[in-house]
C-alpha positions as CSV (number, residue, x, y, z in Angstrom):
1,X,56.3,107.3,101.9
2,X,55.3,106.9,98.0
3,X,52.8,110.3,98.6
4,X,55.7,112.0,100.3
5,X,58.0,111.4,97.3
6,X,55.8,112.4,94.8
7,X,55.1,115.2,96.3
8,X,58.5,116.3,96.6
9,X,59.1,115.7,93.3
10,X,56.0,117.6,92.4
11,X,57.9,120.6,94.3
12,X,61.0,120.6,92.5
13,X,59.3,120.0,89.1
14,X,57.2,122.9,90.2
15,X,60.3,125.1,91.6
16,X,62.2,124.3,88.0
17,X,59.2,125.2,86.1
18,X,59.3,128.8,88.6
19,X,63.0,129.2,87.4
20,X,62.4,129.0,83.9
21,X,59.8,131.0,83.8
22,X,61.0,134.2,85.5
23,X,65.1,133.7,84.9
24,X,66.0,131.1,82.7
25,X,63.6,132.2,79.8
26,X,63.9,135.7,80.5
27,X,67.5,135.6,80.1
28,X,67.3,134.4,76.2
29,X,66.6,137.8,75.8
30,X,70.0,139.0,77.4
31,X,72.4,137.2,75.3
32,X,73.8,138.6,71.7
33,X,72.6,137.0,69.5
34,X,76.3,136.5,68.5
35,X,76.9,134.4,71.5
36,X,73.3,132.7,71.9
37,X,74.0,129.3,69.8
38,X,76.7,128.8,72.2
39,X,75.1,129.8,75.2
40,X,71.8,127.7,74.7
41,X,73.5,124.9,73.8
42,X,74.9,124.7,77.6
43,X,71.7,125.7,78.6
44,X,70.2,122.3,77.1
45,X,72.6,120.1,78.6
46,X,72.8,121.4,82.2
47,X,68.8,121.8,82.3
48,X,68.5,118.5,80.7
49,X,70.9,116.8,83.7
50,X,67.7,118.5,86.0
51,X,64.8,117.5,84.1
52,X,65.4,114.4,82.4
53,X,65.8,112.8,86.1
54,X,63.0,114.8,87.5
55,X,60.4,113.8,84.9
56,X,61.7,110.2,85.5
57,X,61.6,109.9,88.8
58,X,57.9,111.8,88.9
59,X,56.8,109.1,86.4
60,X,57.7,105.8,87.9
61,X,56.6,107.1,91.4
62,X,53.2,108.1,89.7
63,X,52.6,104.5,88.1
64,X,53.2,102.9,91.3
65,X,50.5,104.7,93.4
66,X,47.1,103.0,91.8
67,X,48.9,100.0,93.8
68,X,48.3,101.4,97.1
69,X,45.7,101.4,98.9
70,X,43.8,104.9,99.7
71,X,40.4,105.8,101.6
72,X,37.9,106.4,98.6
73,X,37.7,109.9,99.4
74,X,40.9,110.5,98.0
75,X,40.4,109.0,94.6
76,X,39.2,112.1,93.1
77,X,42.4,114.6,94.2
78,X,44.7,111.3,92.6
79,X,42.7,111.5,89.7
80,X,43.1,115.3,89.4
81,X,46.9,115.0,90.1
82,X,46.8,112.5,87.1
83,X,45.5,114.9,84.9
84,X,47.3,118.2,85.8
85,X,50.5,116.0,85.7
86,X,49.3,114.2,81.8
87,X,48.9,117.9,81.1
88,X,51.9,119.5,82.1
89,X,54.2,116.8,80.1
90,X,52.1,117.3,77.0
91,X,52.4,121.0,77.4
92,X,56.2,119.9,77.4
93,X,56.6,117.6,75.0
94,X,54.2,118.8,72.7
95,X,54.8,123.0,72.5
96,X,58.0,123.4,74.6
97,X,60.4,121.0,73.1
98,X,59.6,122.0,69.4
99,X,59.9,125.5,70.1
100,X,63.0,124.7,71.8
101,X,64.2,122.6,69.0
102,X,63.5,126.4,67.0
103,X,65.8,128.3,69.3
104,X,68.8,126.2,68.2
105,X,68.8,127.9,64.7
106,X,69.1,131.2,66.7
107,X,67.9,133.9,69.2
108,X,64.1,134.5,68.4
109,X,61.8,136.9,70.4
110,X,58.8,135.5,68.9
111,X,59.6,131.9,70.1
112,X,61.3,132.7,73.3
113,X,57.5,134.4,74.1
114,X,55.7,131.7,73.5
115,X,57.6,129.6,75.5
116,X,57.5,131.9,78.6
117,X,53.4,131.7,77.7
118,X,54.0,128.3,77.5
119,X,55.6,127.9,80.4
120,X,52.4,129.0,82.5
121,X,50.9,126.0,81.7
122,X,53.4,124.1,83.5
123,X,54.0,125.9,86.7
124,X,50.4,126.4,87.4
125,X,49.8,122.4,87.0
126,X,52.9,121.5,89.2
127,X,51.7,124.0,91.7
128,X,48.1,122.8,91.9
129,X,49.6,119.2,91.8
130,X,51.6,120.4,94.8
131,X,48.7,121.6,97.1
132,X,46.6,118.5,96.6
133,X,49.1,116.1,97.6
134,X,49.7,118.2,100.2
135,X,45.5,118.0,101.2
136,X,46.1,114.0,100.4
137,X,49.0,114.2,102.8
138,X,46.8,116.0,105.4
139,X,43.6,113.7,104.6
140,X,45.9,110.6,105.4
141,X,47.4,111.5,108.6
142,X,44.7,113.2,110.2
């Protein structure tokens, strides 16, 4: 049951990472820059009501699965899942948050880039993170 959780909350921190990168971000560059303060300051609070629980949940379940026992042939996809998962957050907390924190002074092109580069770095980890609890999954109940 704990694999099955994670995993789904590896798919909807992978389908959120999907959204920002090909609408959410994209659609900085749509709004005036007369209206953008106002707009990304609801765009902060309604993605931070998705995230913030997302990231949580994906946490706590994480830390609770050295406590169960696995075959030993699966220790090497966990550990992987480990790191793709330490990677995404830093990628988040390290370059998308600050350059977040930019856009609040006001619609920048420059920024809004790098976050969409950014960005990459998390959908490609929650996707790979995806597909090997999903082989995990298949190991376990085959």
């Amino acid at each position: 049951l704990l694999l099955i959780l994670i995993l789904c909350t590896s798919v909807i921190l992978t389908v959120v990472s999907v959204l920002f990168q090909f609408v959410i971000y994209p659609l900085f560059y749509k709004v005036s820059a007369f209206d953008f303060e106002c707009y990304f300051k609801k765009y902060q609070t309604q993605t931070m009501r998705i995230i913030l629980p997302a990231f949580i949940l994906d946490i706590l379940l994480t830390v609770l699965l050295p406590f169960m026992p696995l075959r030993s042939g699966l220790i090497n996809p966990l550990l992987l899942s480990y790191g793709l998962m330490a990677f995404a957050y830093f990628n988040f907390l390290l370059l998308q948050v600050p350059l977040n924190l930019q856009l609040k002074e006001g619609q920048n092109p420059v920024i809004i880039n790098k976050l969409i580069k950014y960005n990459w770095i998390s959908v490609i980890s929650y996707s790979i993170r995806v597909m090997l609890f999903v082989l995990i999954l298949s190991k376990l109940y085959s």
